[in-house]
C-alpha positions as CSV (number, residue, x, y, z in Angstrom):
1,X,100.9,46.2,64.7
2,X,101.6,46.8,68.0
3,X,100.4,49.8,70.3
4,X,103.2,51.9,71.3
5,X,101.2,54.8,72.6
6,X,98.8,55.5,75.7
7,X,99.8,52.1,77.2
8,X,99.3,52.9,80.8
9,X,96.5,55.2,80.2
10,X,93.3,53.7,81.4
11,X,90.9,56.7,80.4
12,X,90.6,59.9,78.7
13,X,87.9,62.3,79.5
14,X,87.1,65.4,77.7
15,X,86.8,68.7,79.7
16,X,85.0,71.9,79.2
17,X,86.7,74.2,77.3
18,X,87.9,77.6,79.8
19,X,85.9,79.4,77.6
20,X,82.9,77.0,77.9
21,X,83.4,77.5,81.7
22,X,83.9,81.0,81.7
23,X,81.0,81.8,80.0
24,X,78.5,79.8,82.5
25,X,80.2,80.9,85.7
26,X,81.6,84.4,84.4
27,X,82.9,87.2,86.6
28,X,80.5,90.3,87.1
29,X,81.6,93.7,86.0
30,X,82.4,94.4,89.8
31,X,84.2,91.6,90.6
32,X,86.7,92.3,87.4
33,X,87.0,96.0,88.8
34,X,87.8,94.8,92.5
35,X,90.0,92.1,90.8
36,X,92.0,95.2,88.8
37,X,92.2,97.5,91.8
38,X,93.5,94.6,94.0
39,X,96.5,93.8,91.6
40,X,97.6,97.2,91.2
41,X,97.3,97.9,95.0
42,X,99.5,94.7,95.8
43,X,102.0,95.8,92.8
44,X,102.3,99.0,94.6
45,X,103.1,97.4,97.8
46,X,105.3,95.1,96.0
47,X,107.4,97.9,93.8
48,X,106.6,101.3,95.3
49,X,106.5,103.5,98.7
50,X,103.3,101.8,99.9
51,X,103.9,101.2,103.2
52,X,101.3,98.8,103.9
53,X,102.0,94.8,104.7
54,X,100.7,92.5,102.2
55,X,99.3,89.5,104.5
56,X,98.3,86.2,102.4
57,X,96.3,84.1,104.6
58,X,93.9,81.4,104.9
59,X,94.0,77.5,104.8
60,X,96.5,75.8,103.5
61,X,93.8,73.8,101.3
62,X,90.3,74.3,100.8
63,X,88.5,70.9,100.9
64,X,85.4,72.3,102.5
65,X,84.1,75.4,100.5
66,X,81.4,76.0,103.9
67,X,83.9,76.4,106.4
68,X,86.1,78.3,103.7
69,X,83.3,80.8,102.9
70,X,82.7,80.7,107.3
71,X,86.4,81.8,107.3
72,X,86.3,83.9,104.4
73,X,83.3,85.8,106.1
74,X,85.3,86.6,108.9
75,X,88.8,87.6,107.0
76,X,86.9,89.8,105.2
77,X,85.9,91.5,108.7
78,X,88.7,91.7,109.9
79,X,90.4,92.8,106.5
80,X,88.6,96.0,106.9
81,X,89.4,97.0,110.2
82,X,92.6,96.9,109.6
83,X,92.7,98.3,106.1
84,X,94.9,101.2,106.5
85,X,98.3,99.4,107.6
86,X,97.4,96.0,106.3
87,X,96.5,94.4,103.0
88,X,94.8,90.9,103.4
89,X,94.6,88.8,100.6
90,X,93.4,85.0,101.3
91,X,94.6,81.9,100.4
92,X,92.4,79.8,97.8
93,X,94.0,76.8,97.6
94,X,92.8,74.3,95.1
95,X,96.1,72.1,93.7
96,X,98.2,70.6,97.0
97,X,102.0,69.2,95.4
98,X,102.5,65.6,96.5
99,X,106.4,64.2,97.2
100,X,104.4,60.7,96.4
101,X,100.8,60.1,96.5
102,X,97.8,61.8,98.4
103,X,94.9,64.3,97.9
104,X,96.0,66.8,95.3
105,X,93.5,69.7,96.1
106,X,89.8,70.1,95.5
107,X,90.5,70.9,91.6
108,X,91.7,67.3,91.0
109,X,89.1,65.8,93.5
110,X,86.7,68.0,94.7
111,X,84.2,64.8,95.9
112,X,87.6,63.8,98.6
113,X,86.2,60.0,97.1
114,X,88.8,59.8,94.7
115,X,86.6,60.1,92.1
116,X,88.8,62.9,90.4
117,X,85.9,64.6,88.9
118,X,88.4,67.8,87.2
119,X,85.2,69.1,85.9
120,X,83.3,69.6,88.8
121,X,86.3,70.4,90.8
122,X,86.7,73.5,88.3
123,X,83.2,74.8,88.6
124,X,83.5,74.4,92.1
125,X,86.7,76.3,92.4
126,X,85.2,79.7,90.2
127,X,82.1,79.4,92.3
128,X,84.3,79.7,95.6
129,X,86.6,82.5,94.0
130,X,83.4,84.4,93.0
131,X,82.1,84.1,96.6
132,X,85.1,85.1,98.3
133,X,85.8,88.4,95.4
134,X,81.8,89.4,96.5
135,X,82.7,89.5,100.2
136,X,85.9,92.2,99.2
137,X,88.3,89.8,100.0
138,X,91.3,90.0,97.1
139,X,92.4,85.9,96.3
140,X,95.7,84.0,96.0
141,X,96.5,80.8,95.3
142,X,99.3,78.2,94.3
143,X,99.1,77.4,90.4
144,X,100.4,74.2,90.2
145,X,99.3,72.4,86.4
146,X,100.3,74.8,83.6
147,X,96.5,74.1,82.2
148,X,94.4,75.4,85.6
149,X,94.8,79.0,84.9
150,X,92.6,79.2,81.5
151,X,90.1,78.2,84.0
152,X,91.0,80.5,87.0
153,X,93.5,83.2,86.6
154,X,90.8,86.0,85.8
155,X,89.7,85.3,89.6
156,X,93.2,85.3,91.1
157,X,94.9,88.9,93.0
158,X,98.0,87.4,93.7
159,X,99.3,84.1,92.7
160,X,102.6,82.0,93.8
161,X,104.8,79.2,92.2
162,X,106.3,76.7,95.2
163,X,109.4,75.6,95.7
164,X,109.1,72.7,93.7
165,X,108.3,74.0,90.8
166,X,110.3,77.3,90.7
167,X,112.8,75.6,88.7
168,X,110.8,74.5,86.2
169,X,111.3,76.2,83.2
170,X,107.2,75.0,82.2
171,X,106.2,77.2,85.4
172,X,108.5,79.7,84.3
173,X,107.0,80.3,81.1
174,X,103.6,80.1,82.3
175,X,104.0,82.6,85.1
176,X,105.4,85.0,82.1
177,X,101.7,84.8,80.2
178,X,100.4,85.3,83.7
179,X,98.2,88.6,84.6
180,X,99.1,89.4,88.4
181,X,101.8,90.0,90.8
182,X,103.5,86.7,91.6
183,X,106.0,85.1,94.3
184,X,108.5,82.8,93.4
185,X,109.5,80.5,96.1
186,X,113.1,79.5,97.3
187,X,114.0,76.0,96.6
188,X,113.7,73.5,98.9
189,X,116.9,73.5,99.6
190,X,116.9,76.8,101.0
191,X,118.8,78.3,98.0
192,X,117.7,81.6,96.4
193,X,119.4,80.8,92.6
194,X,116.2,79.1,91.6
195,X,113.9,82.2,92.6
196,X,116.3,84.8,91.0
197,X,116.7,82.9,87.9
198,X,112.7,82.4,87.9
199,X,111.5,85.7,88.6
200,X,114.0,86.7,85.5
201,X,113.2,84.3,82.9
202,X,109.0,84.9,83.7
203,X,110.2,88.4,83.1
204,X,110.8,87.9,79.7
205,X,109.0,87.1,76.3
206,X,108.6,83.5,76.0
207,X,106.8,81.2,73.5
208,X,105.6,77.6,75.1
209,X,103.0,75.1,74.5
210,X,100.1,75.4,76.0
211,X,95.9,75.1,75.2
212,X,93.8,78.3,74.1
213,X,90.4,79.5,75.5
214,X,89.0,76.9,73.1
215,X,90.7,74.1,74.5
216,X,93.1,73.8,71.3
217,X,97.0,73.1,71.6
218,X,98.6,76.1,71.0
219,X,101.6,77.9,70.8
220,X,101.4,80.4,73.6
221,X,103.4,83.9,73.0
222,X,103.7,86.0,76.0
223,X,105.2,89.5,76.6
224,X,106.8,88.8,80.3
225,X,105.8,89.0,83.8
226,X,106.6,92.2,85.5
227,X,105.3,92.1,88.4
228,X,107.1,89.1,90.2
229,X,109.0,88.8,93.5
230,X,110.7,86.5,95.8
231,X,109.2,84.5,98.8
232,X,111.4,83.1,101.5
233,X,110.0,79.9,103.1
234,X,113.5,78.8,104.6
235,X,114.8,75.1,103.8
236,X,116.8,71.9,104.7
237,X,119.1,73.9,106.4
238,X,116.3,75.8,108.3
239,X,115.0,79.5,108.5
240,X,115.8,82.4,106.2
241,X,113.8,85.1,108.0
242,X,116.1,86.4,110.3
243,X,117.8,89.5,109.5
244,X,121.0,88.6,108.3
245,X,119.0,86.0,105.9
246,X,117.0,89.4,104.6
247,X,120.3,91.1,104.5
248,X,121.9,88.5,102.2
249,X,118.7,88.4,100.2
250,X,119.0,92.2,99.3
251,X,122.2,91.8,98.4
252,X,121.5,89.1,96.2
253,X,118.5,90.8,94.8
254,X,120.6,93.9,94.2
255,X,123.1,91.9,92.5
256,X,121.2,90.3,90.3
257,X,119.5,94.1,89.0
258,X,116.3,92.9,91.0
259,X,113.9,94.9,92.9
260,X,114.5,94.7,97.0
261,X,110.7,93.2,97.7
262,X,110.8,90.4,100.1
263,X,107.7,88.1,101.0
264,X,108.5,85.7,104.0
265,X,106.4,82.6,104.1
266,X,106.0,81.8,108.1
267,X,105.1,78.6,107.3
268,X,106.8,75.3,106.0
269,X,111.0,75.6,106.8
270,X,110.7,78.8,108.5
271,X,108.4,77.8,111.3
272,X,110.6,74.3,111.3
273,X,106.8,72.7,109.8
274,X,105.0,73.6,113.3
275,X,102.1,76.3,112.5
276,X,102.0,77.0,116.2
277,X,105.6,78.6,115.2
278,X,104.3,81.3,112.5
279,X,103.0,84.1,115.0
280,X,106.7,84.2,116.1
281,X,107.9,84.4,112.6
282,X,105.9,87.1,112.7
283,X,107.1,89.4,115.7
284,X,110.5,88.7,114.1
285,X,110.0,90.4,110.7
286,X,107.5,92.9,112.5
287,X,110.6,93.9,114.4
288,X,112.8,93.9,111.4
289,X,110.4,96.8,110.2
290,X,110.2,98.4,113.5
291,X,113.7,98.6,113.1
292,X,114.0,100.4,109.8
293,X,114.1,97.7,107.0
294,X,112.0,98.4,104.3
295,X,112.3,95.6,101.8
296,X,110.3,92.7,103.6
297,X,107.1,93.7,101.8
298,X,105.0,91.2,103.5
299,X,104.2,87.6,104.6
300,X,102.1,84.2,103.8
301,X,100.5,82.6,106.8
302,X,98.9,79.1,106.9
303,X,95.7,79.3,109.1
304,X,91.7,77.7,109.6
305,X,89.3,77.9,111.7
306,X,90.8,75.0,113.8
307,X,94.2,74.8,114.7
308,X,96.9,71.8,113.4
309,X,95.8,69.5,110.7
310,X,93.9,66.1,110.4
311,X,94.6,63.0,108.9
312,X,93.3,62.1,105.6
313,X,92.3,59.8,103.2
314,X,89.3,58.9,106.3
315,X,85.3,59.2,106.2
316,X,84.0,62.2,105.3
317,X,81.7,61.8,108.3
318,X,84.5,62.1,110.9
319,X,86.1,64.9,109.2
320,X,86.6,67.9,111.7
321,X,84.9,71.2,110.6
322,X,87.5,73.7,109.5
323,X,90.4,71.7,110.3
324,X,93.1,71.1,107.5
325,X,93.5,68.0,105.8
326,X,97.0,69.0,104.2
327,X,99.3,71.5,106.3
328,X,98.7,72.4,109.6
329,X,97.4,76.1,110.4
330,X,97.3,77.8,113.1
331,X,93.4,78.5,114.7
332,X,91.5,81.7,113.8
333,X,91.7,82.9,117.4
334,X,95.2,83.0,116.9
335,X,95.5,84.6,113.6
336,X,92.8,87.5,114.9
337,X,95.6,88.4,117.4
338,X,98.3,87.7,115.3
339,X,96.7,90.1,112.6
340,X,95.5,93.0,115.3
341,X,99.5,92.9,116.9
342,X,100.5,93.1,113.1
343,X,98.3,96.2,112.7
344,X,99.1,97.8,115.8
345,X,103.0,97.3,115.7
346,X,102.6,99.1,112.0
347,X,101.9,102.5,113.9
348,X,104.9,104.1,113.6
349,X,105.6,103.2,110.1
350,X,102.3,105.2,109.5
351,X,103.2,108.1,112.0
C-alpha cells in the first residue's frame, strides 16, 4: 500500500503537556495577583476615563534572556518613576513571523543553532516571564501559533495579533478564548477592515480546534473576548498616525458600534521601518493629546539596549550584547528620554 500521509515530515517529537509545564514552572500567588491587577488596569486605560498612556516597550525579540532581564531591570525603574501618567508594560517577544525563512523567536529555537529545541524554548520563555512579573514589570507579547498560549498566556498582561495574522479566522478564534486585553493590528496593507472585523468576531462565542491542558485535541468553546482594540502600525501606503488618520479611525470605530481606543504602533509602516523615527511618532500623538484627543489610548515602541539591529544567522560569539537580531530598536538612552518627555508632556492631562 502506499503512504499517503506524513510524506515530508522528517520527525515528530512529543512535547510536555501545558499542564506538565505549568506545574514545574508555576506562577506564585503574587505573580497571578500582579498579573490580575495589571489586566484590569490596562482594560481601564483601554475602555474607561483613565487617563494614563499605556506604553508597550522593549525589544522587538528576545534572543538573549541576560540582556533582556539587564533591560527589564531598568524598565522596571523607570516604570515606577513615571507611574502616575504612564503605564509601561514590556515587550516579551518569543515567536518573530517570517515572509520566507529565518529565526522564528526563542520559543521555536531558543539555542539560535537551529536546533529547534520547542521544549526548552518553552521553559525558557515562563522562566523569563516569571523574572520580568517579580521585577513589577506587567508583560506583552505577539502570540503567533494558536498552540503557545496553553504554555504562556497565564504570564501574559497584554497580548497582540500582527498584521499578518489579523485576518485569520484561527487567530480570531483563539484570541476569543484568550484571558487579557488584546490589540489587533491593521493589515499590511494599511487597511483597518481586517482589525474591525477581528476585534468583532474575537468578541464573540466561538468553538475551534485546539489542544487541552493535557495536550489532547480538543474542541475548544470560548465565551468571547471583550477586551480587544485596534493598533495602527501604518502600511504600504505609509503612516496612519497623523491626525486625520486617527480621525478616520474613530469614525470607522464609531461606525462599526466599536469603542474609540486607539494604540499606535511607532514602529514598522509608521516610522517608514527606521526605529531612529519612533520618538517622532511619538511627539506627534503626544501632541494630538495635548491638543484634546482622547481616543489614542497609547503606543508600542521597539527598543534594546543598543540601538538598530544586527545581522543574523552568524556566531554566537560575535553577537553584539543587547542589540536586536530581528527589527531594529531604538537604544535605551533614547527610549529613557523618549519615556521622561512622554511623562512630562502628560502634565496637563493630569492638571
Amino acid at each position: 500500500m502506499h503512504k499517503t500521509s506524513d510524506i515530508n515530515v522528517v520527525e515528530t517529537k512529543a512535547l510536555p503537556s501545558p499542564a506538565q509545564l505549568l506545574a514545574e514552572l508555576p506562577k506564585t500567588e503574587v505573580q497571578a495577583d500582579f498579573i490580575t491587577r495589571a489586566r484590569q488596569e490596562i482594560h481601564r486605560i483601554i475602555f474607561t476615563d483613565d487617563k494614563r498612556f499605556l506604553l508597550v516597550v522593549g525589544p522587538c525579540s528576545i534572543h538573549d534572556t541576560i540582556a533582556g532581564r539587564d533591560y527589564a531591570k531598568r524598565l522596571a525603574a523607570l516604570a515606577a518613576e513615571v507611574s502616575d501618567r504612564v503605564m509601561i508594560v514590556m515587550r516579551v517577544y518569543f515567536e518573530k513571523p517570517r515572509t520566507t525563512v529565518g529565526w522564528k523567536g526563542l520559543i521555536m529555537d531558543p539555542r539560535l543553532d537551529g536546533s529547534n529545541d520547542i521544549a526548552a524554548g518553552l521553559r525558557l520563555a515562563r522562566t523569563f516571564l516569571r523574572e520580568v512579573l517579580d521585577l513589577g514589570l506587567p508583560t506583552a507579547t505577539e502570540l503567533l501559533d494558536p498552540i503557545t498560549p496553553q504554555y504562556i498566556a497565564d504570564l501574559i498582561c497584554w497580548s497582540a495579533i500582527g498584521a499578518r495574522t489579523t485576518e485569520s479566522q484561527t487567530h480570531r478564534q483563539m484570541a476569543s478564548g484568550l484571558s487579557m486585553p488584546l490589540g489587533f493590528k491593521n493589515g499590511t496593507d494599511g487597511g483597518l477592515t481586517v482589525a474591525i472585523n477581528a476585534i468583532k468576531a474575537a468578541g464573540q462565542p466561538q468553538t475551534f480546534l485546539g489542544v487541552n491542558l493535557d495536550g489532547q485535541a480538543s474542541a475548544i468553546v470560548t465565551r468571547g473576548n471583550p477586551n480587544c482594540h485596534v493598533v495602527l502600525r501604518g502600511g504600504a501606503k505609509g503612516p496612519n498616525y497623523s491626525a486625520p488618520h486617527i480621525a478616520e479611525t474613530e469614525a470607522i470605530l464609531t461606525k462599526a458600534g466599536l469603542i474609540k481606543a486607539i494604540l499606535v504602533d511607532a514602529s514598522h509602516d509608521n516610522s517608514s521601518k527606521k526605529p531612529e523615527l519612533q520618538p517622532e511618532v511619538m511627539r506627534d500623538i503626544i501632541g494630538q493629546i495635548g491638543a484634546g484627543n482622547t481616543s489614542i489610548i497609547g503606543a508600542m515602541v521597539e527598543s534594546n539596549l543598543g540601538a538598530g539591529n544586527q545581522a543574523f544567522p552568524q556566531p554566537l560569539e560575535k553577537l553584539k550584547y543587547g542589540v536586536s537580531i530581528t527589527d531594529g530598536c531604538i537604544d535605551w538612552a533614547t527610549t529613557e528620554t523618549m519615556i521622561r518627555e512622554l511623562h512630562a508632556a502628560l502634565a496637563p492631562r493630569f492638571a
